[in-house]
Each structure stands twice: as C-alpha cells, then as structure tokens.
C-alpha positions as CSV (number, residue, x, y, z in Angstrom):
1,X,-55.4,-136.3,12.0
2,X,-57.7,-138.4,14.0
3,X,-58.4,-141.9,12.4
4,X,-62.3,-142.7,13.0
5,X,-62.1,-146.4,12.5
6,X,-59.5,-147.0,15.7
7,X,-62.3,-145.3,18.2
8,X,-64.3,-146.3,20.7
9,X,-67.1,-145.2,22.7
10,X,-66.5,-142.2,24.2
11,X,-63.3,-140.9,22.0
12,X,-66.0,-141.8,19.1
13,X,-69.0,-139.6,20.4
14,X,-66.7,-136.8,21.0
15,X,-64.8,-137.1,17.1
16,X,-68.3,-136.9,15.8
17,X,-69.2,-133.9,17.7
18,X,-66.0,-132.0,17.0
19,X,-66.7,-133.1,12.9
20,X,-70.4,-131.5,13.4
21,X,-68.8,-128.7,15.3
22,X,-66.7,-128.0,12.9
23,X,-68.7,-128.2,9.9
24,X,-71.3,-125.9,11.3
25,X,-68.8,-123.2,11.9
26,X,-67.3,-123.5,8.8
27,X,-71.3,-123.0,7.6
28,X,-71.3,-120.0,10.0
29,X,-68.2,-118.4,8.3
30,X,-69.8,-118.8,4.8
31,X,-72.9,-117.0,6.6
32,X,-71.1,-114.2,7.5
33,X,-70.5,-114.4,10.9
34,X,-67.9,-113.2,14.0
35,X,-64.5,-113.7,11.7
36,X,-62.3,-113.1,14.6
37,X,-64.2,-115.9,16.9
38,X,-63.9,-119.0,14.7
39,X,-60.3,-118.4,14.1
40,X,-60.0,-118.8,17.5
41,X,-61.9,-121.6,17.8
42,X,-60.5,-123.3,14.8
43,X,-56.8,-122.5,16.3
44,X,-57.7,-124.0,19.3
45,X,-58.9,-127.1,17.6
46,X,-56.0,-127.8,15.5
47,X,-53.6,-127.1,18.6
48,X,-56.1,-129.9,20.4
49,X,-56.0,-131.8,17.6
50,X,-52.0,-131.8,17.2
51,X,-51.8,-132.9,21.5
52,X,-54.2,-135.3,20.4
53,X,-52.2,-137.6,17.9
C-alpha cells in the first residue's frame, strides 16, 4: 500500500484521486450498481497498485 506522507506533487494529486475514486465506487456498489464493472475496476487497481510499490 501507498504511503501518503512520502508523496509529492503530482504522485499526491493522483493518490487522492484514486482514494476518491475508490470510495465513490465502493458507494456505487452499496447503491446497487453494475457488480461485474467495479470488480473489474477494483482488480485493475489492486494489480496497479501492486506494480506501484
């Protein structure tokens, strides 16, 4: 996992908006939406993630 207090500029804009991102599809999940499309999303984050550290 991504340490926030070792970023910087960019790397920091971009850890927030994957953290917003992710939160608002785990919203959209509790909502009742596409199943099937946020697991896919959320694998491909955690593979991204993984590359990342």
């Amino acid at each position: 996992m991504v340490d926030p207090q070792h970023l910087t500029g960019p790397e920091l804009a971009e850890y927030e908006a994957r953290r917003e991102r992710d939160e608002s599809q785990s919203q959209a999940m509790l909502d009742g939406c596409d199943h099937d499309e946020l697991r896919r999303t959320r694998y491909l984050w955690q593979a991204r993630e993984i590359r990342d550290d």
